[in-house]
C-alpha positions in Angstrom: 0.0 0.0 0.0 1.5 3.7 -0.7 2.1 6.1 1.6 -0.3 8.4 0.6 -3.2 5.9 1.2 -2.0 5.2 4.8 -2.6 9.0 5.3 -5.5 9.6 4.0 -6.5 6.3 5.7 -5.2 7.9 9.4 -6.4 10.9 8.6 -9.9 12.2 10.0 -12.1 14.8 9.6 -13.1 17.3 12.1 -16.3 18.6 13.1 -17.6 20.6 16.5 -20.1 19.1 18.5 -23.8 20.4 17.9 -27.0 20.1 19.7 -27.8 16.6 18.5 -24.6 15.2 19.5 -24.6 16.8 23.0 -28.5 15.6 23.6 -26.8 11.9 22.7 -24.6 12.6 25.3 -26.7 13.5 28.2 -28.8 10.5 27.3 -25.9 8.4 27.7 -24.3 9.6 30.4 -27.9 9.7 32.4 -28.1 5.8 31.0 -24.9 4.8 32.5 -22.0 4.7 30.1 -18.7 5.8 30.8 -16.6 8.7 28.8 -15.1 6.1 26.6 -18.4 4.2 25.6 -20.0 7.6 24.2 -16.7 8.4 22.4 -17.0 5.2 20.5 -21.0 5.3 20.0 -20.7 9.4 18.7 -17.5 8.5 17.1 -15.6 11.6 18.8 -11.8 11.5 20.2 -12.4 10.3 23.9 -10.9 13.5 25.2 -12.8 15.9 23.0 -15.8 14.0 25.4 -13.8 14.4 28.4 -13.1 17.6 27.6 -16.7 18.6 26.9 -18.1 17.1 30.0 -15.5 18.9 32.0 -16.0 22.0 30.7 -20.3 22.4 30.7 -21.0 19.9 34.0 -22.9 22.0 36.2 -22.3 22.2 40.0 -24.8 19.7 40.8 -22.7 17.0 38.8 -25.5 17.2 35.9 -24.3 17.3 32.2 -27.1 19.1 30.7 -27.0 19.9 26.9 -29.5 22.8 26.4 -27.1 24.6 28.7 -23.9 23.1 27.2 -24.9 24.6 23.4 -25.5 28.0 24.7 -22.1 28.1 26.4 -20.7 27.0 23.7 -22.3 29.6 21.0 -21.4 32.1 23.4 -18.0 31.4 23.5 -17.3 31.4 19.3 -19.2 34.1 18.5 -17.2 36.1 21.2 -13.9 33.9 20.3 -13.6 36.5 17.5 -15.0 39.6 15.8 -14.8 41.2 12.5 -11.5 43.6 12.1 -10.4 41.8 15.3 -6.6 41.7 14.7 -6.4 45.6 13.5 -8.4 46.6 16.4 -6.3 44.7 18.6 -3.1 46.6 17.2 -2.5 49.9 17.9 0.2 50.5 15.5 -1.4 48.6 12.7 -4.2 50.1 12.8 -2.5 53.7 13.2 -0.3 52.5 9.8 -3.3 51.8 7.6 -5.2 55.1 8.2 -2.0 57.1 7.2 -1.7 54.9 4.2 -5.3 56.0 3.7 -5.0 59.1 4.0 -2.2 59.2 1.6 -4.0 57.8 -1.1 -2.9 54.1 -0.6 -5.0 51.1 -1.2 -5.2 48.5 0.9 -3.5 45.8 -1.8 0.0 48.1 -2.0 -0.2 48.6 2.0 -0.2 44.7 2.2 2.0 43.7 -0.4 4.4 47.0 0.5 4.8 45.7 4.1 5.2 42.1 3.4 8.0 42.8 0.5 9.9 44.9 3.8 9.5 42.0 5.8 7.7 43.8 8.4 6.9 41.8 12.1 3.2 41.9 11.9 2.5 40.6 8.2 -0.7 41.3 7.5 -3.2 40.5 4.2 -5.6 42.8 2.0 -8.5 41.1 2.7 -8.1 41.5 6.2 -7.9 45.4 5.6 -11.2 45.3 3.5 -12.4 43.2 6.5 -12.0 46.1 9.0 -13.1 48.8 7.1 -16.4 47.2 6.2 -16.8 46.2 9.8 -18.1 48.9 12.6 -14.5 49.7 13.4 -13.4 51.0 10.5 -16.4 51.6 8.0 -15.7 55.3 8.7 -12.5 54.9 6.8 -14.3 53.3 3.5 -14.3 57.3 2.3 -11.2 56.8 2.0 -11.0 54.1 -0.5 -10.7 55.2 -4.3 -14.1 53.1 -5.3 -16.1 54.7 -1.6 -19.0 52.1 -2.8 -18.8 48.1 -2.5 -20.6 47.3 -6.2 -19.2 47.5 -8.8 -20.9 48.9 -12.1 -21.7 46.8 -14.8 -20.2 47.3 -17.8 -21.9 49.5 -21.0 -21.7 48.8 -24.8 -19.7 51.7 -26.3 -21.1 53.6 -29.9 -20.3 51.7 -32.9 -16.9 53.2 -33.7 -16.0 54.5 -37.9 -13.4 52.8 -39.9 -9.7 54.6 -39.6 -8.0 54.8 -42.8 -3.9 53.1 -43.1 -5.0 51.4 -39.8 -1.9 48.6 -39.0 -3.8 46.0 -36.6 -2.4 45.3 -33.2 -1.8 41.6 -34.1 0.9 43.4 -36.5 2.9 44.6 -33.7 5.9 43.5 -32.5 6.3 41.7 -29.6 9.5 43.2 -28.5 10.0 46.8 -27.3 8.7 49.1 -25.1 4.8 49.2 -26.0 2.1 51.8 -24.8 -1.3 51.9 -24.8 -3.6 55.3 -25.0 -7.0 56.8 -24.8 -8.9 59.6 -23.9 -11.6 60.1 -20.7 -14.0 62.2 -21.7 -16.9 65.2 -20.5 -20.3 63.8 -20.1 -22.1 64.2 -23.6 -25.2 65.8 -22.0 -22.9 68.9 -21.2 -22.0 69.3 -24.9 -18.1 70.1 -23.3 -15.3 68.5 -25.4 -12.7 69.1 -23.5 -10.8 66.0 -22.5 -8.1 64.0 -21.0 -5.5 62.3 -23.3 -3.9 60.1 -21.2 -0.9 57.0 -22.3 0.0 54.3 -20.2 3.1 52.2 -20.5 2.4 48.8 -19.3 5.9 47.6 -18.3 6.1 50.3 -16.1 2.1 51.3 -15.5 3.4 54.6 -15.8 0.5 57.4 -16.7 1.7 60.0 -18.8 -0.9 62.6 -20.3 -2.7 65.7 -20.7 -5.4 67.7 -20.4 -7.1 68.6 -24.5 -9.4 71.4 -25.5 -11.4 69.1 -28.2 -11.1 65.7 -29.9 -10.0 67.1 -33.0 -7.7 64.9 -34.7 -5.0 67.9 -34.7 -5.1 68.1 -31.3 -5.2 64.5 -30.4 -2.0 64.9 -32.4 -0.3 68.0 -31.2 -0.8 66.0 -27.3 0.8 62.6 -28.6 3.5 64.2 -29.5 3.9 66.0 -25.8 3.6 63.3 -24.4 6.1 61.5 -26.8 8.3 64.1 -25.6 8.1 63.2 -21.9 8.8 59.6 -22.6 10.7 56.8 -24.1 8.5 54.5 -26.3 8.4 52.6 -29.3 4.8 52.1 -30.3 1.7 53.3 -29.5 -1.8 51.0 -29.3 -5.1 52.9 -29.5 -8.7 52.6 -30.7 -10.1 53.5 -33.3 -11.9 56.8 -32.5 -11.9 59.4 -35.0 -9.9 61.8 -32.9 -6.5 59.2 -34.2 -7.5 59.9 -37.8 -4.1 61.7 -37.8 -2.4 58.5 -36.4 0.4 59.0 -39.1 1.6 62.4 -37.5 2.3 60.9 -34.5 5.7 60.5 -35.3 5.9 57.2 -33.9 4.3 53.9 -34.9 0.7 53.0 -34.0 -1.6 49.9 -33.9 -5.2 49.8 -33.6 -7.2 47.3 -31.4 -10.2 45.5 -33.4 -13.1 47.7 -33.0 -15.3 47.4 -30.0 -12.5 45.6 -28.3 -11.3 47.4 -25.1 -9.8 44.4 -23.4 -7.3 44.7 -26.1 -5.6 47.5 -23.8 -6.7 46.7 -20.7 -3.3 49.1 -19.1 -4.7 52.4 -20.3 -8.5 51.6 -19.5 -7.2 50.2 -16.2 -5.5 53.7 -15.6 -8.7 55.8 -16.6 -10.2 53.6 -14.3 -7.7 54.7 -11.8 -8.2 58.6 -12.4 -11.9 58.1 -12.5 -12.0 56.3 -9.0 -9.7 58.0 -7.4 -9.8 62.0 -8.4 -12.3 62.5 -11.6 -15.3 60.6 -10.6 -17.4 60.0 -14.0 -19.3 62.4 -14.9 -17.6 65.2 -14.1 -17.3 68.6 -16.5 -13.6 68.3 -17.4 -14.2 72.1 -17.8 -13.9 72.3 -13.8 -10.4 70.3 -14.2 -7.1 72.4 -14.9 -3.8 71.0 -16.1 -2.4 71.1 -12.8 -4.5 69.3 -10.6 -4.7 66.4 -13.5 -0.5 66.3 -13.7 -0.9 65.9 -9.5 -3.5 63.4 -9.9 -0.9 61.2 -12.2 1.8 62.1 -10.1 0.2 60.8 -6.9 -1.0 57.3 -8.7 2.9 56.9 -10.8 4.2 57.0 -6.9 2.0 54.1 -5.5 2.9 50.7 -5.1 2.2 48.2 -7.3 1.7 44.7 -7.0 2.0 43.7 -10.2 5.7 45.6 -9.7 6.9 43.7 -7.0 5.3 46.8 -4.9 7.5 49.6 -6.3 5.7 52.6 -8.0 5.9 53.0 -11.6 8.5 55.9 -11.3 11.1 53.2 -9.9 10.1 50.7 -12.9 10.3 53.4 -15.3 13.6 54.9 -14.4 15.1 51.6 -14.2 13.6 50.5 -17.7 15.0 54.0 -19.2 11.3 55.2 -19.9 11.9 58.1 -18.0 15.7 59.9 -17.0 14.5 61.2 -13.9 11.5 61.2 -11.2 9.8 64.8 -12.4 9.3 67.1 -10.0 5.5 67.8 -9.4 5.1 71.7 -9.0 3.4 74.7 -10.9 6.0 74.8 -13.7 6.5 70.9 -14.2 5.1 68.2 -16.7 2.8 71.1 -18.0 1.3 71.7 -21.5 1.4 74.9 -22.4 -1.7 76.9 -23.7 1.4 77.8 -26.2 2.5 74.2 -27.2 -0.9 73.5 -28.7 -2.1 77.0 -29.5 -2.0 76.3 -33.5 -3.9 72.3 -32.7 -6.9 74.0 -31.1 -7.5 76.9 -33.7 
């Protein structure tokens, strides 16, 4: 016989005792049979009997079970509580608001802390389990999403055919890809002003800008600022009519197959980002200036990353050569110029 079979043969499975088992155990005991014999006839480890009948005899010497099971319901539900080990820890507990605070979700915190090898390891979920409990629901505001549903997601329009379009399954699979797409005003308001926005996926660095219109020479005039700012090889976008102008990009570009977002899930990831954290949809781009957008990527390029080993994308990027040095964010700094696209918008 293998080894494996012996174990699973040894092996036995656990359960607790419930209010069937313990009314078979008064009975016995009131019928005369030792520990040992109701063991065997419940099939239970003779000290998890012993153990039981020590623990809810009452001072008279009875065993009685109605008064066992409520001792012991009482004593798991107060065993533990949800959020129990945060609440517990000061310090922890103290840690995860300022990470909060600064933006941080509870994933980076996590993987952050266990990648430093910190003491007191602790997991996402148990985060989310705290601030969904009484403890620390007053934190959920917080949280980028401040909701626990998610939306479903929406059929976008049919989208027009884009001349000298190269598909994506043309693109090579070496170099240093990005993706890009634009977040736009509602249409109700009749505003076109927008955010161009270009993610690189090696990184997850967000690089963009806010644009006046979605005129195809302005959707040109910002790919090539944002060219500018980084180091790429190709560019992957959909096939909106604002990249009718694709060939001035001066760099190569691939188009996903239409109505097919999932083919660059990095970029709608990042809008995704901006929207939950900073731009909530919906909102009049009109009421969003160029320098509250460039802080808004600045904050999310510094965060932690799992999917980076938890660095931010600055440290990826500057190690990759994408970017020659971590910009720094101010009133003068990664800024479009009404200048630098003066002749796109007219």
């Amino acid at each position: 016989m293998k080894k494996t079979d012996k174990k699973r043969k040894k092996r036995r499975t656990f359960r607790h005792l419930n209010q069937s088992d313990r009314d078979r155990i008064e009975a016995l005991l009131g019928s005369g049979h030792n520990q040992e014999e109701v063991a065997t006839i419940l099939q239970f480890d003779p000290g998890a009997i012993s153990r039981e009948i020590q623990k809810h005899t009452q001072q008279d010497g009875r065993y009685v079970a109605s008064s066992a099971q409520h001792k012991s319901n009482v004593k798991r539900s107060n065993s533990k509580y949800q959020g129990m080990k945060i609440e517990k820890d000061s310090v922890l507990k103290a840690d995860i608001i300022a990470g909060l605070t600064q933006k941080r979700s509870p994933d980076e915190m996590a993987g952050r802390w266990k990648s430093e090898g910190r003491s007191k390891n602790i997991g996402k979920d148990a985060i989310y389990k705290w601030l969904y409990s009484r403890y620390g629901q007053r934190y959920c505001r917080l949280l980028c999403t401040k909701r626990y549903k998610k939306r479903k997601q929406k059929r976008g329009p049919k989208r027009e055919m884009i001349k000298y379009a190269i598909p994506l399954a043309k693109r090579p699979k070496r170099g240093e890809h990005a993706e890009g797409d634009l977040f736009v005003s509602p249409t109700k308001t009749g505003v076109q002003r927008s955010g161009a926005l270009v993610c690189v996926p090696s990184a997850k660095l967000l690089v963009g800008t806010m644009i006046a219109n979605k005129k195809p020479t302005t959707m040109t005039a910002a790919v090539q600022y944002i060219h500018n700012q980084i180091f790429i090889d190709d560019l992957t976008l959909d096939r909106g009519m604002e990249n009718r102008n694709h060939r001035d990009f001066a760099l190569p570009v691939y188009f996903c197959e239409p109505h097919a977002p999932w083919q660059k899930p990095h970029v709608e990831n990042g809008i995704g980002l901006v929207r939950r954290w900073f731009i909530k949809k919906g909102t009049n781009l009109m009421e969003v200036s160029e320098e509250y957008f460039q802080e808004c990527l600045h904050i999310l390029n510094g965060k932690w990353r799992k999917s980076l080993g938890y660095r931010s994308a600055y440290e990826v990027a500057l190690e990759r050569g994408i970017i020659q040095k971590i910009p720094a964010f101010g009133a003068g700094a990664l800024l479009i110029t009404i200048n630098t696209l003066k002749v796109a918008f007219h």
